[in-house]
PyMOL CGO cylinders between C-alpha atoms (Angstrom):
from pymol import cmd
from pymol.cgo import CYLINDER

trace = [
    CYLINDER, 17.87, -11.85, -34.28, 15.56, -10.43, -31.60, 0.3, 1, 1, 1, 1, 1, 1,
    CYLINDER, 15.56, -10.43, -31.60, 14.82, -13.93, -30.53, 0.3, 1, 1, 1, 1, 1, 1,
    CYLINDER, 14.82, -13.93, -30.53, 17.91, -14.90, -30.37, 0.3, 1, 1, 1, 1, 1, 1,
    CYLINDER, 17.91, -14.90, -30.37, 18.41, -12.03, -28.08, 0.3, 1, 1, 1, 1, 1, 1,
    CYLINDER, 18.41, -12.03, -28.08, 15.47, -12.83, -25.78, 0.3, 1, 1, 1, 1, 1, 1,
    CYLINDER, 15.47, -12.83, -25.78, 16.13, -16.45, -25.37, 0.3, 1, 1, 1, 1, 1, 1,
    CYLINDER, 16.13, -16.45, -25.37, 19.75, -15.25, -24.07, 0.3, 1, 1, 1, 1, 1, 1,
    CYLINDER, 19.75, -15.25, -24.07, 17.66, -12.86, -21.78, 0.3, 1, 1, 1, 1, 1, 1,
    CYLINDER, 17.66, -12.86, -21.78, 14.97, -15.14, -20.02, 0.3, 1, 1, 1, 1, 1, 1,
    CYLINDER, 14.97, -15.14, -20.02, 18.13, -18.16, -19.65, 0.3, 1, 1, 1, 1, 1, 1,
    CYLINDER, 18.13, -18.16, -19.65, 20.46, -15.80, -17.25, 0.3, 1, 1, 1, 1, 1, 1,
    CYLINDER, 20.46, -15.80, -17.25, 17.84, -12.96, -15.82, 0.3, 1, 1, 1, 1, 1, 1,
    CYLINDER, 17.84, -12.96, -15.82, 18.94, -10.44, -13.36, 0.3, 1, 1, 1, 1, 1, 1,
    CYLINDER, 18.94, -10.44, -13.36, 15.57, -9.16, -11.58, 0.3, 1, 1, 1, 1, 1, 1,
    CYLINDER, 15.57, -9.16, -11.58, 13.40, -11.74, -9.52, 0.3, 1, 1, 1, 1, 1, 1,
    CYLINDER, 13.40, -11.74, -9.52, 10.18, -10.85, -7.84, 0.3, 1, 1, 1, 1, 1, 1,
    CYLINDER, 10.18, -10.85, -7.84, 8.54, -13.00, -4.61, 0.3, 1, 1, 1, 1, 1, 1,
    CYLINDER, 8.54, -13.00, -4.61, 5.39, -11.13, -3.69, 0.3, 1, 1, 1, 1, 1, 1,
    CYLINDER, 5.39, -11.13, -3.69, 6.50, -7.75, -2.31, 0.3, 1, 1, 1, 1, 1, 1,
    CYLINDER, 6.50, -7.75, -2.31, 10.53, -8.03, -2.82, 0.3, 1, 1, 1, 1, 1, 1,
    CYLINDER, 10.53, -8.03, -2.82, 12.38, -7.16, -5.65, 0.3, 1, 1, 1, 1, 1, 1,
    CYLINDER, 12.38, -7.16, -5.65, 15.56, -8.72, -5.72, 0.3, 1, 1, 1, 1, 1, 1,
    CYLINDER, 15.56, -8.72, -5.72, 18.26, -7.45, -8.64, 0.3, 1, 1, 1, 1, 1, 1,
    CYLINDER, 18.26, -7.45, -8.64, 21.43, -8.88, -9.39, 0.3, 1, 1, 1, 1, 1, 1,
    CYLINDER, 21.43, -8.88, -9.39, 24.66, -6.55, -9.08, 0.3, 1, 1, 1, 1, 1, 1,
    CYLINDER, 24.66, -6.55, -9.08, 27.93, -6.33, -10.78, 0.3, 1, 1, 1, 1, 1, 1,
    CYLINDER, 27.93, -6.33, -10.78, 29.37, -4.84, -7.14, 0.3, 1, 1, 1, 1, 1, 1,
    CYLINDER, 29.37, -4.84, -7.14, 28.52, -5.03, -3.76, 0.3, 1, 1, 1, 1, 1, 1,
    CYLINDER, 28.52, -5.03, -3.76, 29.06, -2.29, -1.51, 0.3, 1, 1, 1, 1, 1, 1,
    CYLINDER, 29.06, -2.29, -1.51, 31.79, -2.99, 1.29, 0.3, 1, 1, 1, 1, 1, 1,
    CYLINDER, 31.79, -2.99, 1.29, 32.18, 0.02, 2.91, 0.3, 1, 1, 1, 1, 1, 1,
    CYLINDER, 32.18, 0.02, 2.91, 29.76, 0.46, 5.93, 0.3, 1, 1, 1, 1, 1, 1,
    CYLINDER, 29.76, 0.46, 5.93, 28.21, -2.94, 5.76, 0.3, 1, 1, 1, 1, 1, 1,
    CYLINDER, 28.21, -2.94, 5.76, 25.43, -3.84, 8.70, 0.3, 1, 1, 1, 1, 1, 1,
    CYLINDER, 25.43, -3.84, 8.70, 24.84, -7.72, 9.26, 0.3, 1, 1, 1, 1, 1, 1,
    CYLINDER, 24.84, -7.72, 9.26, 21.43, -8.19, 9.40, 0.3, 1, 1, 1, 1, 1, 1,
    CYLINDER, 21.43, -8.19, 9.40, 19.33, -11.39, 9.86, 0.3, 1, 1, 1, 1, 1, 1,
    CYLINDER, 19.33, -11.39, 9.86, 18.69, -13.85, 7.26, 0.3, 1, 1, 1, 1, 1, 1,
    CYLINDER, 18.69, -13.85, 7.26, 15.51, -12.01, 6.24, 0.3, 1, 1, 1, 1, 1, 1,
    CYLINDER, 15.51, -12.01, 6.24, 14.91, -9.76, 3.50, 0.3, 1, 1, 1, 1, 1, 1,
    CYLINDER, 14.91, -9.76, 3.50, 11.80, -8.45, 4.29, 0.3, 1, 1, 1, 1, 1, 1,
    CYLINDER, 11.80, -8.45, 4.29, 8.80, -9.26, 7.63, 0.3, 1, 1, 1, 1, 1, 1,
    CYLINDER, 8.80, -9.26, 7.63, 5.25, -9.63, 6.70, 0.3, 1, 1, 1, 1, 1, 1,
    CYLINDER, 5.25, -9.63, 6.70, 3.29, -6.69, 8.23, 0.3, 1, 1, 1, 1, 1, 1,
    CYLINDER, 3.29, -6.69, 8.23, 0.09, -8.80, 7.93, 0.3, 1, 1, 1, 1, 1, 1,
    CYLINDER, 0.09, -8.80, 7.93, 0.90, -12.90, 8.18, 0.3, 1, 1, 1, 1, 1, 1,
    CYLINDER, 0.90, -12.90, 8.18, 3.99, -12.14, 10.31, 0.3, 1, 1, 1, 1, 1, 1,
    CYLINDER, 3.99, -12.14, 10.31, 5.88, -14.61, 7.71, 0.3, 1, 1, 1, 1, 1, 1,
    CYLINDER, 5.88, -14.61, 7.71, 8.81, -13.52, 6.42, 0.3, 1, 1, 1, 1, 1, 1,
    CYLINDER, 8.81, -13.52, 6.42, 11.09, -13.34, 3.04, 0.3, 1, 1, 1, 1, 1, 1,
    CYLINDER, 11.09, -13.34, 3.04, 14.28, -14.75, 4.05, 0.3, 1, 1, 1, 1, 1, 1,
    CYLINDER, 14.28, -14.75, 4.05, 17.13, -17.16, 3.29, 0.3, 1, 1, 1, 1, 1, 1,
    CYLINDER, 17.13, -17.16, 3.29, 16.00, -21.08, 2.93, 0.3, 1, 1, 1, 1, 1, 1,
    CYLINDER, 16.00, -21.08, 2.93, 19.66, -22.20, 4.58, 0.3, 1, 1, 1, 1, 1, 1,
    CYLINDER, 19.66, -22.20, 4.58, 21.05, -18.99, 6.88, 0.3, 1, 1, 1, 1, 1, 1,
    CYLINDER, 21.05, -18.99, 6.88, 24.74, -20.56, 5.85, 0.3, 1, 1, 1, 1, 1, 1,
    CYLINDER, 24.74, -20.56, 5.85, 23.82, -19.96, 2.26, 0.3, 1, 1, 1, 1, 1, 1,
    CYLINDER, 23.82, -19.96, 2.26, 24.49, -16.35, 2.09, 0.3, 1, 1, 1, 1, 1, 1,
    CYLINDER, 24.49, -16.35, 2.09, 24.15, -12.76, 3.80, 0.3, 1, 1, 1, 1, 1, 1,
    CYLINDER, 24.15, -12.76, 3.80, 22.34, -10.24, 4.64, 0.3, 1, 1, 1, 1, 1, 1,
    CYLINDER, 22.34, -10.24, 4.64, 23.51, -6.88, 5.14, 0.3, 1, 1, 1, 1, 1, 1,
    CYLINDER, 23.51, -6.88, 5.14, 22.42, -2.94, 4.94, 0.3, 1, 1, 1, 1, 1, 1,
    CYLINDER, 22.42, -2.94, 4.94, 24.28, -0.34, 3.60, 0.3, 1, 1, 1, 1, 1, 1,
    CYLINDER, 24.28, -0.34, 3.60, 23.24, 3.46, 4.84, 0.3, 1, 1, 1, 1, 1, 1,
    CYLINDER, 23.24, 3.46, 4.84, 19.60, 2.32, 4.68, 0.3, 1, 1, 1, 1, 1, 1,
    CYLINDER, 19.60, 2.32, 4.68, 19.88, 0.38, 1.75, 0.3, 1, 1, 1, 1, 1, 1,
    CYLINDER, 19.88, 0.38, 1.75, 19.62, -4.22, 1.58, 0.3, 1, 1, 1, 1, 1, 1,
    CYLINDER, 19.62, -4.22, 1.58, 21.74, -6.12, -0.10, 0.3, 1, 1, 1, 1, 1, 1,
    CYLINDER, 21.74, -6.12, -0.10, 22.22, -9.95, 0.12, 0.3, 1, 1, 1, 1, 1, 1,
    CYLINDER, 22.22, -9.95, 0.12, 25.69, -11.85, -0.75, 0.3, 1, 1, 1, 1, 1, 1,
    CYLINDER, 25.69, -11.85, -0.75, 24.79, -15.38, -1.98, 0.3, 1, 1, 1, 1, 1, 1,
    CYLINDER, 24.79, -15.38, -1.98, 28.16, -17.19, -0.88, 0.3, 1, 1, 1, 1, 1, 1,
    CYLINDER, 28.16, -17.19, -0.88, 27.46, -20.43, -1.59, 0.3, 1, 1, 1, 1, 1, 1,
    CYLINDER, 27.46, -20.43, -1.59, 26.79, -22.12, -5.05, 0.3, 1, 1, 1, 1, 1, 1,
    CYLINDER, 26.79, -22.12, -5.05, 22.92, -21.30, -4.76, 0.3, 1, 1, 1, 1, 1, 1,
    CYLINDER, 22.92, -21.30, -4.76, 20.61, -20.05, -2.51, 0.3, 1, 1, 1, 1, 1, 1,
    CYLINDER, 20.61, -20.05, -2.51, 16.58, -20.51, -2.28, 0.3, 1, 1, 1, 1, 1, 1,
    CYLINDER, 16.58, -20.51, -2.28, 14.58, -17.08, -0.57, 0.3, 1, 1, 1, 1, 1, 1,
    CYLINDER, 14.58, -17.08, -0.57, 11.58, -19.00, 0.76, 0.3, 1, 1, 1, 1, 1, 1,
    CYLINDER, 11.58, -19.00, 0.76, 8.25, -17.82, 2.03, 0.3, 1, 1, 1, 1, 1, 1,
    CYLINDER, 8.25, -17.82, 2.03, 5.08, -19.64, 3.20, 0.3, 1, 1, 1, 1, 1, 1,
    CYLINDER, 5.08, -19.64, 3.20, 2.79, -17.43, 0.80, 0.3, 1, 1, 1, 1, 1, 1,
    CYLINDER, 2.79, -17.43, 0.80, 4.53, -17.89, -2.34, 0.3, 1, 1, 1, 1, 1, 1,
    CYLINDER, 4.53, -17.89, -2.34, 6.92, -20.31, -4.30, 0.3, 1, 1, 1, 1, 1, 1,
    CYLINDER, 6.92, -20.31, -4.30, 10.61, -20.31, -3.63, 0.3, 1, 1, 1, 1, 1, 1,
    CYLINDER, 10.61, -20.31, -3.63, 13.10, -18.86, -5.90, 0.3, 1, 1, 1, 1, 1, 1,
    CYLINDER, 13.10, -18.86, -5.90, 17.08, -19.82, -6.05, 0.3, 1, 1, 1, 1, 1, 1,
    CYLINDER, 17.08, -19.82, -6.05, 19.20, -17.35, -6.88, 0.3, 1, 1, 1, 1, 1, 1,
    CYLINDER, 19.20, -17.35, -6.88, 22.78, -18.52, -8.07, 0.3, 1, 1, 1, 1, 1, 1,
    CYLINDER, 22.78, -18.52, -8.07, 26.42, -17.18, -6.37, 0.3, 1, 1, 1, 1, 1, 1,
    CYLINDER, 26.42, -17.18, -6.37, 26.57, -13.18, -6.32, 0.3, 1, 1, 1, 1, 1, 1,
    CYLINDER, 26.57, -13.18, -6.32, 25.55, -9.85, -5.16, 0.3, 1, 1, 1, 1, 1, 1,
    CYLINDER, 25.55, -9.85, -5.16, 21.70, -8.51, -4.94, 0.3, 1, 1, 1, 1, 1, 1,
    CYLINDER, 21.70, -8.51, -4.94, 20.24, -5.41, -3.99, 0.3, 1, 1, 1, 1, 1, 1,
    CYLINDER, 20.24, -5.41, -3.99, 16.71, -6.21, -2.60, 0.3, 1, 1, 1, 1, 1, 1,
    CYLINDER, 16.71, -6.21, -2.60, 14.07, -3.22, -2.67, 0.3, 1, 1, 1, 1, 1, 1,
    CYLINDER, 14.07, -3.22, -2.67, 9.95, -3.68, -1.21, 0.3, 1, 1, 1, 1, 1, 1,
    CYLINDER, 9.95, -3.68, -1.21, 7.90, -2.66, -4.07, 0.3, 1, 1, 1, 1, 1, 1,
    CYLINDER, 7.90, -2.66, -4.07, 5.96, 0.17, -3.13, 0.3, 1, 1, 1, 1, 1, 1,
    CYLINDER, 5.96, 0.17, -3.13, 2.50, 1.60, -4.41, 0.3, 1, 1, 1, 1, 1, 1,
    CYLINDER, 2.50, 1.60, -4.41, 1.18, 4.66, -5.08, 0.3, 1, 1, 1, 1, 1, 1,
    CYLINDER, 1.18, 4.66, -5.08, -2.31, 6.41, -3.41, 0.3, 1, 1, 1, 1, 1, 1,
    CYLINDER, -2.31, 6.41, -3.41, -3.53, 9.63, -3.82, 0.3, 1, 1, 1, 1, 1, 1,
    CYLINDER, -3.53, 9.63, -3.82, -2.53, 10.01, -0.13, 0.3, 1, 1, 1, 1, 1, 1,
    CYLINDER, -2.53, 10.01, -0.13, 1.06, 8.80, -0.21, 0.3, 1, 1, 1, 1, 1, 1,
    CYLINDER, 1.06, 8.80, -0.21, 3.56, 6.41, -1.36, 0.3, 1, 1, 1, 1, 1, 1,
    CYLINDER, 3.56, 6.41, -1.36, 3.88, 3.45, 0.80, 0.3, 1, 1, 1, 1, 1, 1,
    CYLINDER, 3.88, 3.45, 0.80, 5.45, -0.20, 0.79, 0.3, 1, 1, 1, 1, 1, 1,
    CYLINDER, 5.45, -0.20, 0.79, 3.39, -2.31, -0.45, 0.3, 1, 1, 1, 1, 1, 1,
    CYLINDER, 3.39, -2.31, -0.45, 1.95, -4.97, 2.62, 0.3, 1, 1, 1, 1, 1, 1,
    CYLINDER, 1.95, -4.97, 2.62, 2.14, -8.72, 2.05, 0.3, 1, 1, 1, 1, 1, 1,
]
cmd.load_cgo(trace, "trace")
């Protein structure tokens, strides 16, 4: 039964990770209060590259009282980077958070 269960899990996941950024699928967007952003998800600190949308007609960006989120509007879209492999998300709501770390200091975004 369990693998069953985990074969169903890995074939439709709902977290994806590209170096820094956390992406996680949602059930609902917000729509109250939306920001348009760019087509990027997150800037490199370091490289200057950036986490962002493969085809800007794919899907949005937006920010919601501090908060990303990305629409994917059409049937797919790729979040591309020159530091790490692409990943295609399919049609549908995300919420997109910058892994942070912990020091004894502080707790800080992580820098890619």
């Amino acid at each position: 039964m369990f693998k069953r269960l985990r074969s169903k899990i890995q074939a439709t996941p709902r977290t994806w990770r590209q170096g820094d950024v956390f992406i996680v699928a949602l059930n609902h967007l917000p729509t109250a209060n939306r920001v348009e952003r760019r087509h990027v998800l997150a800037e490199g600190e370091v490289t200057g590259h950036a986490h962002r949308l493969g085809d800007p007609a794919s899907g949005q960006v937006f920010s919601v009282d501090g908060e990303l989120y990305l629409d994917v509007t059409a049937e797919s879209a790729s979040i591309v980077h020159e530091e790490h492999a692409p990943i295609t998300l399919p049609r549908g709501g995300y919420a997109v958070r910058i892994q942070r770390e912990y020091t004894p200091q502080e707790i800080r975004r992580v820098v890619d």
